[in-house]
C-alpha positions as CSV (number, residue, x, y, z in Angstrom):
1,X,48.7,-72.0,-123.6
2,X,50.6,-69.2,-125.8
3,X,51.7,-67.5,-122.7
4,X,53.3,-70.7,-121.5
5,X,55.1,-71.2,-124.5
6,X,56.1,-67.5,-124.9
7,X,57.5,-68.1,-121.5
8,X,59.3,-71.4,-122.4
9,X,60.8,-69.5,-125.7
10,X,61.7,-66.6,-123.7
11,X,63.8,-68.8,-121.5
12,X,65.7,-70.1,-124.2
13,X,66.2,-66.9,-125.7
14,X,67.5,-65.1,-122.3
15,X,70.1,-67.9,-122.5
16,X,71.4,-67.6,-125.9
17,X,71.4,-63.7,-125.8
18,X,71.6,-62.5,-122.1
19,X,74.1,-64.9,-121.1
20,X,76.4,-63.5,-123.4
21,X,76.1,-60.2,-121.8
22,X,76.8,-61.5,-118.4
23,X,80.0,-63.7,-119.8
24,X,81.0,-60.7,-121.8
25,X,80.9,-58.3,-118.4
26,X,82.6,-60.8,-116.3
27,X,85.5,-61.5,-118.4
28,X,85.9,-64.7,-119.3
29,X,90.0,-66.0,-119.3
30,X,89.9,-69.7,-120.8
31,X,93.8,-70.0,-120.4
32,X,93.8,-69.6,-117.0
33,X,94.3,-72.6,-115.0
34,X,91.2,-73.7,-112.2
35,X,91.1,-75.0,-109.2
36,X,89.8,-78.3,-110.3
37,X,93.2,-79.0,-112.0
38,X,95.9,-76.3,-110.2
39,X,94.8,-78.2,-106.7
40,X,93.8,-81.3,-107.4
41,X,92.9,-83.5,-104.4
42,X,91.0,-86.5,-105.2
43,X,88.3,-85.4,-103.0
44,X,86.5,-81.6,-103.5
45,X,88.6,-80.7,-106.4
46,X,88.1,-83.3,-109.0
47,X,88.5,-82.4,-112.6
48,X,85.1,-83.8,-114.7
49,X,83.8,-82.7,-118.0
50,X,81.3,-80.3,-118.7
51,X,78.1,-82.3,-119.4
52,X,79.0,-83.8,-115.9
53,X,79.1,-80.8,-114.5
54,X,76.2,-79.2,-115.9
55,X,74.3,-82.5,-115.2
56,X,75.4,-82.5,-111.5
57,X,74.3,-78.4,-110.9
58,X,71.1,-79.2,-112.1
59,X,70.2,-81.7,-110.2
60,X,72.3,-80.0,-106.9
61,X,69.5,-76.7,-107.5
62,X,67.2,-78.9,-108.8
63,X,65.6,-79.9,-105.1
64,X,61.6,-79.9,-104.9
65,X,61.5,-76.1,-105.0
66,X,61.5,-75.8,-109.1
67,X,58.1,-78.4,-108.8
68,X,57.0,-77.9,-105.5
69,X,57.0,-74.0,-105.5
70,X,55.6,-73.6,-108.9
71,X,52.6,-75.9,-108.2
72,X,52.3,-73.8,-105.1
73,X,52.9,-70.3,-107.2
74,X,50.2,-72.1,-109.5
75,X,47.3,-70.6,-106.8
76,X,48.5,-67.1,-107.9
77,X,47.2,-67.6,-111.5
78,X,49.4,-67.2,-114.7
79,X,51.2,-64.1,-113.0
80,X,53.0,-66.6,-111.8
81,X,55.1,-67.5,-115.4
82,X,56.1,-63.5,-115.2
83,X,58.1,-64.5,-112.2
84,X,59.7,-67.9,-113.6
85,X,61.0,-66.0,-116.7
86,X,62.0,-63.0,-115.6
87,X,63.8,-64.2,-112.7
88,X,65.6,-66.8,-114.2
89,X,67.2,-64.7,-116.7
90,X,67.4,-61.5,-115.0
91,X,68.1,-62.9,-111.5
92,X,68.3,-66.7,-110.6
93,X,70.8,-67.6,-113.7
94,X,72.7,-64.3,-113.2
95,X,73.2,-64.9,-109.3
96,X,74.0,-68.6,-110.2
97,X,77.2,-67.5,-113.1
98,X,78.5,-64.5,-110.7
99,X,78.8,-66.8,-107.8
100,X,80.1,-69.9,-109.6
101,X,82.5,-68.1,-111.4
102,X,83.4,-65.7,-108.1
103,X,84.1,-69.2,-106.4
104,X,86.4,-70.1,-109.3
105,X,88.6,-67.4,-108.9
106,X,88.8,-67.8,-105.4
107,X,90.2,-71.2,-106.0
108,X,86.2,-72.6,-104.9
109,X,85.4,-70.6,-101.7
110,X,82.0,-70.9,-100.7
111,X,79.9,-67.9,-100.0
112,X,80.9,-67.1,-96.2
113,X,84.6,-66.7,-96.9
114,X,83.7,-64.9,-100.2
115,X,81.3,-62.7,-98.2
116,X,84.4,-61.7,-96.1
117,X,86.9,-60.8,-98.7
118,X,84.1,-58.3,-100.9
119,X,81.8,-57.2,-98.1
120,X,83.8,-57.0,-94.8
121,X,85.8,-59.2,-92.5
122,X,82.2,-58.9,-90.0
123,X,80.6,-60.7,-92.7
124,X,82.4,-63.9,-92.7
125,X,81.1,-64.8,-89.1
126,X,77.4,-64.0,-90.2
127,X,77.1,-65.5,-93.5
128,X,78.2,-68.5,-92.3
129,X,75.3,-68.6,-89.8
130,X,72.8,-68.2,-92.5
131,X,75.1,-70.3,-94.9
132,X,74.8,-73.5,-92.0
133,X,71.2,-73.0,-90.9
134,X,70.1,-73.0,-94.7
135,X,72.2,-75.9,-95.3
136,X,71.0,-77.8,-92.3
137,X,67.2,-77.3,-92.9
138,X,67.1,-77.9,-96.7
139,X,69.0,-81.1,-95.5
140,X,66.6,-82.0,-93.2
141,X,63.3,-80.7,-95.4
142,X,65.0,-83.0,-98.1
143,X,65.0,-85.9,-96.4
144,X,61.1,-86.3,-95.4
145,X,59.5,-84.9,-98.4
146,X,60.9,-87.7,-100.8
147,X,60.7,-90.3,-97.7
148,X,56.6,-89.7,-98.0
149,X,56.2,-89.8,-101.6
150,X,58.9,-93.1,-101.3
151,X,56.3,-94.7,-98.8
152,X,53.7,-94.2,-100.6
153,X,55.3,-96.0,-103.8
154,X,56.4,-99.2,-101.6
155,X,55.0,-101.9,-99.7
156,X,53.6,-101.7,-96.0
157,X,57.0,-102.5,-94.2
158,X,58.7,-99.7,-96.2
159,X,57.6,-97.1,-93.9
160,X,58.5,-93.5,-93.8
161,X,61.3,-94.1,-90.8
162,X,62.7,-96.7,-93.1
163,X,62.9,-94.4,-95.7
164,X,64.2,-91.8,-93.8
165,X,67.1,-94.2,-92.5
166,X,67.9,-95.3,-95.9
167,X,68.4,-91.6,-96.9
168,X,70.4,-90.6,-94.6
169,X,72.6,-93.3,-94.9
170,X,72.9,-92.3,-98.3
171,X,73.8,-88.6,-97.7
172,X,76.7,-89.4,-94.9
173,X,78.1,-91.7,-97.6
174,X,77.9,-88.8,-100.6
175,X,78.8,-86.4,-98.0
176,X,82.3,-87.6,-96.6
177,X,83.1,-89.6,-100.0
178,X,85.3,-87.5,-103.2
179,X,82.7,-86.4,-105.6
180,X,83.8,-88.9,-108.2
181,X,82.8,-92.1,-106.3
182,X,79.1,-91.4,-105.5
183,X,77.4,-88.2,-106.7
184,X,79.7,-88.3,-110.0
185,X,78.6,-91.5,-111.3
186,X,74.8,-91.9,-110.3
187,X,73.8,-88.5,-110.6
188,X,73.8,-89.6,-114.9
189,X,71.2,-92.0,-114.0
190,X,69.3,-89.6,-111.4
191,X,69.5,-87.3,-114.8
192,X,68.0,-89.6,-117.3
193,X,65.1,-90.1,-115.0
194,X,64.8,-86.4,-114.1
195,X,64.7,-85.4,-118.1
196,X,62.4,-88.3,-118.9
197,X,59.6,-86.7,-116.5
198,X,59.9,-83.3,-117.5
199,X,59.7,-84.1,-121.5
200,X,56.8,-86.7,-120.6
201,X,54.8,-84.4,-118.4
202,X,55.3,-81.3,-120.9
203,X,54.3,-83.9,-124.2
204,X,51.2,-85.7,-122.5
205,X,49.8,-82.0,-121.5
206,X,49.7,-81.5,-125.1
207,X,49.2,-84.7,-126.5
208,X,46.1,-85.5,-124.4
209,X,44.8,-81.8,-124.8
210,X,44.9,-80.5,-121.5
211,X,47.4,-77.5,-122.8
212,X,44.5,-75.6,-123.8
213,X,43.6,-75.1,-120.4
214,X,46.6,-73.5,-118.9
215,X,45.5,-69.9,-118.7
216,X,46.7,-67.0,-120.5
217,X,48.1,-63.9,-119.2
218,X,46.1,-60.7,-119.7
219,X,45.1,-57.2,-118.2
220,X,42.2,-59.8,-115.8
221,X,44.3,-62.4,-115.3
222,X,47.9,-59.9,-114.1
223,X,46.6,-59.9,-110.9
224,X,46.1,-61.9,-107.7
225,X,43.6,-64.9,-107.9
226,X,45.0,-66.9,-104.6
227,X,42.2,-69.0,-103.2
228,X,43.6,-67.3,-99.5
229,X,44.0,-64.3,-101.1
230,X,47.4,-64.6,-99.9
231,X,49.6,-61.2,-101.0
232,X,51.3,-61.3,-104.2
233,X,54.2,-59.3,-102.8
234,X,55.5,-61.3,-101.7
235,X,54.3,-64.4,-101.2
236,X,54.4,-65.2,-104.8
237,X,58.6,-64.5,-104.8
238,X,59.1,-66.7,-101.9
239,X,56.5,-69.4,-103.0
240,X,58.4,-69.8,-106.2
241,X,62.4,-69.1,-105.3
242,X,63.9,-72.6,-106.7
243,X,62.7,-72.0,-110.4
244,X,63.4,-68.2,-110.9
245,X,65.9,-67.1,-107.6
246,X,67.2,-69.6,-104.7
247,X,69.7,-68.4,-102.4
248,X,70.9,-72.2,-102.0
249,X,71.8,-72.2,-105.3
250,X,74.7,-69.9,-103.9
251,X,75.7,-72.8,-101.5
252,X,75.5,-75.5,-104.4
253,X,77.9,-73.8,-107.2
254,X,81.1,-73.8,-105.2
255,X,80.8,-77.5,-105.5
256,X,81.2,-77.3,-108.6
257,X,83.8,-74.2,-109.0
258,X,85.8,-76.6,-108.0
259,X,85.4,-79.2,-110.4
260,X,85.4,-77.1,-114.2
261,X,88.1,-77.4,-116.6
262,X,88.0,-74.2,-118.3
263,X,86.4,-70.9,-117.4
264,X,83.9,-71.0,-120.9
265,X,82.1,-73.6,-119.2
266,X,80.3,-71.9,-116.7
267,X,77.7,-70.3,-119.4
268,X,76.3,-73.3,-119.7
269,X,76.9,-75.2,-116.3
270,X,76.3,-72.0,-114.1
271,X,73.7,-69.8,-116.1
272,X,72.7,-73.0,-118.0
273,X,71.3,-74.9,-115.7
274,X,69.7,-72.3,-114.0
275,X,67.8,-71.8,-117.3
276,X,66.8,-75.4,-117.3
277,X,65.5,-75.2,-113.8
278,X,62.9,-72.4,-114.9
279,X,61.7,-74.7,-117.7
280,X,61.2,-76.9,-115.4
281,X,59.1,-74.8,-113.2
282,X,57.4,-73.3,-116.0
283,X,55.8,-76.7,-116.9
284,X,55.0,-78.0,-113.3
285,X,53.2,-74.6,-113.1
286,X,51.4,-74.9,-116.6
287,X,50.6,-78.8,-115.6
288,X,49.2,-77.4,-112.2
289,X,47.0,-74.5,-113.8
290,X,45.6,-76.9,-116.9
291,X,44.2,-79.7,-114.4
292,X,42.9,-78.1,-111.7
293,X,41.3,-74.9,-110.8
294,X,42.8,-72.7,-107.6
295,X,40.3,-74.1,-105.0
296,X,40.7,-77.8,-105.8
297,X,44.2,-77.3,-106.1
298,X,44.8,-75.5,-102.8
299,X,42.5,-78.3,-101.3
300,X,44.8,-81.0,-102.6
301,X,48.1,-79.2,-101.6
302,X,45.9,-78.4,-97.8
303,X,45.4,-82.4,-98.0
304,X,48.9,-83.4,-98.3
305,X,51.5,-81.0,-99.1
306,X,52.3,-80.1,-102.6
307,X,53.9,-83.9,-103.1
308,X,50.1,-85.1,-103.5
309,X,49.9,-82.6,-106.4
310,X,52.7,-83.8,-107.9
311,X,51.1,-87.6,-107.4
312,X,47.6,-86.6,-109.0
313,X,49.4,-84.6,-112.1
314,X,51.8,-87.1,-113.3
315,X,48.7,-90.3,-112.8
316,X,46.3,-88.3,-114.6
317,X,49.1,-87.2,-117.6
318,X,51.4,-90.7,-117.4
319,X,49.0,-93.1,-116.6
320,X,50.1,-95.9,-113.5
321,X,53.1,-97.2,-114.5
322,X,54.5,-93.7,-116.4
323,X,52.9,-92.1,-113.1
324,X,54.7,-94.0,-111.0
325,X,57.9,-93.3,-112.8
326,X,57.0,-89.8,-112.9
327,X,57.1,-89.5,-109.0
328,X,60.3,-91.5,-109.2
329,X,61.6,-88.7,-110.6
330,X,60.5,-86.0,-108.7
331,X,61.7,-87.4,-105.2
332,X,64.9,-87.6,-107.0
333,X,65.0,-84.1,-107.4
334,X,65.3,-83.7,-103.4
335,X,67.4,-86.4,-102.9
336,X,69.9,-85.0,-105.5
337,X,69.6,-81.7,-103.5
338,X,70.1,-82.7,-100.1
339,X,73.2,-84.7,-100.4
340,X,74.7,-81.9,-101.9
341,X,73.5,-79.5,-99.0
342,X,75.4,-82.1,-96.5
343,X,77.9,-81.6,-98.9
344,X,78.4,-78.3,-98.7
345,X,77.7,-77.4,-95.3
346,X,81.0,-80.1,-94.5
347,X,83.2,-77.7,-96.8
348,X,81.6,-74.7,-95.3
349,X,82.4,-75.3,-92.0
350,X,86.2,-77.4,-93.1
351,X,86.8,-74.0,-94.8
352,X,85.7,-71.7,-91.4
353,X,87.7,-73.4,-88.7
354,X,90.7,-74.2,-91.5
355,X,90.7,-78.4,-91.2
356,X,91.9,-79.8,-94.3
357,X,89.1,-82.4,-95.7
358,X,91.9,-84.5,-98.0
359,X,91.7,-86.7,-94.4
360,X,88.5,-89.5,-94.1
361,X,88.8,-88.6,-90.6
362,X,89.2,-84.8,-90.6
363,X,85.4,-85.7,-93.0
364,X,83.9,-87.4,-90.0
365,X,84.9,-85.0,-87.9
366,X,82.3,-82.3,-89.3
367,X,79.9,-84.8,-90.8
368,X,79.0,-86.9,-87.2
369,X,77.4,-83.4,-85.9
370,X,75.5,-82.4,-88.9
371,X,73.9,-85.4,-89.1
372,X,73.0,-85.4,-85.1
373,X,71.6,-81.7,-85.2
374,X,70.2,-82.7,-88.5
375,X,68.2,-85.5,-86.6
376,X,67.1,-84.0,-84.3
377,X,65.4,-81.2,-86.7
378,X,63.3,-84.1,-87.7
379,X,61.1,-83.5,-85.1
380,X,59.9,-79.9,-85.5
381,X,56.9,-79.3,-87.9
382,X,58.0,-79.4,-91.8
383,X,55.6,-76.7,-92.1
384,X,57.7,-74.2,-89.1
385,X,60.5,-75.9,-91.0
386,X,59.8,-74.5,-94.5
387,X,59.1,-71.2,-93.8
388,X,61.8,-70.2,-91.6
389,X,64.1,-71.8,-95.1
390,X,62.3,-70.1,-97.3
391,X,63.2,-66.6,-95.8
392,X,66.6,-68.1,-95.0
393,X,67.3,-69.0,-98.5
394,X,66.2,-65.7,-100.0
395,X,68.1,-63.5,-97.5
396,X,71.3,-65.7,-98.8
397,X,70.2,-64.8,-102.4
398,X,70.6,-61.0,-101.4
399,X,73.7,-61.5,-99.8
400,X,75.5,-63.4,-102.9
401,X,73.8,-60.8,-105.2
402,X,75.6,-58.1,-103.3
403,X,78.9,-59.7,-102.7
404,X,78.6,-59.9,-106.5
405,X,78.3,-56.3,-107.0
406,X,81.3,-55.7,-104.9
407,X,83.2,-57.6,-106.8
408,X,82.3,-56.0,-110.2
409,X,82.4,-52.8,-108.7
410,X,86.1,-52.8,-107.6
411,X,86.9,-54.5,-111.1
412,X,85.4,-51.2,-112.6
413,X,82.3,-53.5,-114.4
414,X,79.1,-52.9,-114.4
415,X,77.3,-53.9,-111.3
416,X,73.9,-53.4,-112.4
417,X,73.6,-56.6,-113.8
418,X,73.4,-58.1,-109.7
419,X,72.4,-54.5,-107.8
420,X,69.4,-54.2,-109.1
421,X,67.8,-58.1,-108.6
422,X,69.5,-57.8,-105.1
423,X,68.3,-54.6,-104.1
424,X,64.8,-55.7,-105.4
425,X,64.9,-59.2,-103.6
426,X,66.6,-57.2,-100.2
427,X,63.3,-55.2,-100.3
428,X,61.0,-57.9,-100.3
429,X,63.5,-60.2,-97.2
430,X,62.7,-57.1,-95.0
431,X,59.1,-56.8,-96.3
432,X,58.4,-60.8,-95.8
433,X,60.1,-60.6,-92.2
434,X,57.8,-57.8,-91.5
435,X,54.6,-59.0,-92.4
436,X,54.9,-62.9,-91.4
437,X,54.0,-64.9,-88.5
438,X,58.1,-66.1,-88.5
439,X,58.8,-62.2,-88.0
440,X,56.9,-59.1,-86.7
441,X,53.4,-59.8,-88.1
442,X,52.7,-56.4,-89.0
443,X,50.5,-54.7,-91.3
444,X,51.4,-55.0,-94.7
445,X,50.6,-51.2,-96.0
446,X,52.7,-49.9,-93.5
447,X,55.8,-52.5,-93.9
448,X,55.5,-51.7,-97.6
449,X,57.0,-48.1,-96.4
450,X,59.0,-49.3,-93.7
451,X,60.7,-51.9,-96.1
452,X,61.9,-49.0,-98.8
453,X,63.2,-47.4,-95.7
454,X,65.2,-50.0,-94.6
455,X,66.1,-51.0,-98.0
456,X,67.5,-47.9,-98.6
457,X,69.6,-47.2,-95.8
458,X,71.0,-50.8,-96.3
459,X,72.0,-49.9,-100.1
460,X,73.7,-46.5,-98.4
461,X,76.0,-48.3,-95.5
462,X,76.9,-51.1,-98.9
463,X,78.0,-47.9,-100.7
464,X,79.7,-46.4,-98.1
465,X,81.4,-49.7,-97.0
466,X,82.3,-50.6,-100.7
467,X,83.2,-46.8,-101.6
468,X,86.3,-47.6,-98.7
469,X,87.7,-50.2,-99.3
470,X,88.2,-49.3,-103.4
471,X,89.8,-45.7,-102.4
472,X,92.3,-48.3,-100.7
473,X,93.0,-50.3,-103.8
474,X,96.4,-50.3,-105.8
475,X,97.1,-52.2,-109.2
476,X,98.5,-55.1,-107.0
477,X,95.5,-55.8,-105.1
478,X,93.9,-59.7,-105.4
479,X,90.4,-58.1,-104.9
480,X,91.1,-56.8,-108.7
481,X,93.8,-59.7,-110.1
482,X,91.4,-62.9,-109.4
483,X,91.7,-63.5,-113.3
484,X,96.0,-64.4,-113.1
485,X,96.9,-67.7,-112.9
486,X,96.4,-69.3,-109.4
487,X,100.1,-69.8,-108.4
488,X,100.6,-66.3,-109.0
489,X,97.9,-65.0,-106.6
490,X,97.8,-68.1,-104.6
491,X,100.7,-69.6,-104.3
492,X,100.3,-70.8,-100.5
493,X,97.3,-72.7,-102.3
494,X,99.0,-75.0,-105.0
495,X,100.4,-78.3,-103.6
């Protein structure tokens, strides 16, 4: 129990101290005008107050990875809360504040066309591969995990292909709508009933004394205790990526870089939420660990995915009714993820092939195939599904970690704060590809020397790429005078 709440305090306190450091390194301008107001459109760029904004990026990361992969990361023991912490402060909330604010300067580009400007023209093209398969299978994976918890809540003729209709009719409409109309004014009601199972889950664990059961962490416990004894490293840093580091967090901000009113917001909408998240997954975790022991609860995630986890911990701690509400809240954690994916993957690909999106029409254009190839990823295994998105979304982690450094390395900041989480996160990509089915299936002892190989030469050809293009720079450069006003730098941009 104390190393749960150590963790939880910890949290807080990376927030009100680290954060600043992070701010403080980027260089904050409040005077400068953003995108949300310089080009206004009524549709993407949509001026909204900060509580909005902070309560829309938390439910856009907020999919079923900060519950799901926690429950999951559960089977690894308390270990597990080292990872939530540590990466959320030190990795997840620093990725998330570099990239939003990175997006803000470049008048809201998502990560492709940011990946072009700091890391290489090349990059543009393959970046947005990863950028649209990411986006198209968290899509799809969040559209039948909260369709089988939804049938399991509703009568008989509510089946899951009902469900699954009804979803996607909700995600064309919040994809090709402005952000105002749908996602702006029911994500405050998605919120309300996000927060009110997160504080009711973390009081009843106490309140009904099953708190003193989470484990603590000590010299016997730091180690791995999977059922499977599946490898901590690293399984345990993909298992639990939503909660502590998520590369699709890197697809969600630009969203809403393009709706902030002033650049002081994005501590707490940016590295804020990202803190939130990891409470979040801290508790789902503790909840996990306190009612079940790792053989039962690998047998109940075995029997039904982690969703029937998530059903058995919120009945036993909220009763049926709260239970039921409970569960309500947690499929709208994917919901409230996946429309933003569509989301996002229609600006993506508006932004790659240049077609305005002020245009209902120029919307459809993109949105009609998304949904088809979306569609017809409904029929491949959700298991094959969410592994090859798991790897996926980490590999896009790395590469927003290391267009970050770029950028703080030609403004002549320090680049540690994202070079060191990406290099260490880049290590484990190459390792997991390695040693999984999805890649090469080798032996791990050896890909544990064959990754810091890799890794290394990788980290050499970013220096050597990075080393070139800053010997070019001159004082006029827009690669170092992102922080001037927008008309000034951008003046093609402003309408």
């Amino acid at each position: 129990m104390y190393s749960f709440i150590l963790g939880v305090i910890s949290l807080i306190l990376g927030y009100v101290f680290y954060s600043k450091v992070i701010i403080k390194n980027f260089g904050v301008e409040p005077d400068r005008e953003t995108p949300a107001t310089a080009l206004e459109d009524g549709t993407d760029f949509v001026p909204m107050e900060k509580q909005r904004n902070w309560l829309i990026q938390l439910l856009n990361i907020a999919g079923t990875g900060p519950i799901f992969g926690p429950i999951m990361g559960a089977l690894y023991g308390p270990v597990a809360f080292v990872w939530i912490v540590l990466g959320s402060i030190f990795a997840g909330a620093v990725h998330d504040y570099y990239m939003g604010m990175i997006s803000l300067r470049n008048n809201g580009a998502h990560l492709p066309e940011l990946a072009s400007k700091y890391l290489g023209k090349g990059m543009r093209h393959i970046v947005n591969l990863f950028a649209a398969l990411l986006l198209l299978l968290v899509g799809t994976v969040f559209v039948t995990s909260p369709a089988s918890l939804l049938q399991e809540l509703t009568p008989g003729f509510m089946n899951y292909t009902f469900w699954v209709v009804i979803i996607f009719i909700y995600y064309i409409l919040s994809t090709i709508l402005p952000i105002d109309k749908v996602i702006g004014r029911i994500y405050p009601f998605f919120g309300a009933l996000l927060i009110f199972t997160t504080v009711a889950v973390g009081i009843m664990l106490f309140a009904k004394g099953h708190a003193g059961n989470i484990p603590e962490l000590s010299m016997q416990s730091f180690r791995n205790i999977h059922p499977q004894s599946t490898p901590l490293i690293p399984g345990l840093f993909f298992t639990i990526s939503c909660g502590a580091l998520s590369g699709f967090h890197a697809t969600q901000t630009p969203i809403i870089s393009r709706t902030i009113e002033n650049e002081e917001e994005g501590r707490w909408v940016f590295y804020g939420a990202m803190i939130t998240e990891g409470i979040i997954a801290m508790l789902w975790a503790a909840a996990a660990m306190a009612l079940f022991d790792g053989q039962t609860l690998s047998e109940i995630i075995n029997s039904g995915t982690a969703s029937a986890a998530v059903s058995q911990i919120t009945l036993t701690l909220l009763g049926t009714v709260g239970g039921t509400i409970g569960v309500l809240g947690v499929i709208i954690l994917p919901i409230t993820s996946g429309d933003t994916a569509f989301r996002s993957l229609r600006m993506i690909i508006a932004d790659y092939i240049g077609l305005l999106q002020d245009k209902l029409s120029n919307r459809f254009m993109i949105t009609v195939p998304i949904f088809a190839i979306s569609i017809a990823l409904m029929f491949i295994d959700f298991n094959i599904l969410w592994r090859y998105f798991t790897w996926a979304n980490q590999v896009t982690a790395v590469t927003a970690l290391f267009m970050s450094t770029a950028y703080l390395f030609y403004k002549e900041k320090n680049y540690l704060f994202t070079f060191i989480p990406g290099s260490f996160m880049l290590y484990l990509v190459i390792l997991y590809l390695l040693t999984e089915p999805i890649g090469f299936n080798l032996a791990m002892t050896m890909s544990y020397y064959i990754s810091a190989v890799l890794t290394v030469g990788i980290i050499y050809v970013f220096f050597q790429q990075v080393n070139k293009v800053k010997a070019e720079l001159n004082t006029d450069s827009v690669l170092i005078n992102d922080h001037l006003q927008i008309r000034d730098i951008f003046p093609e941009s402003v309408r």
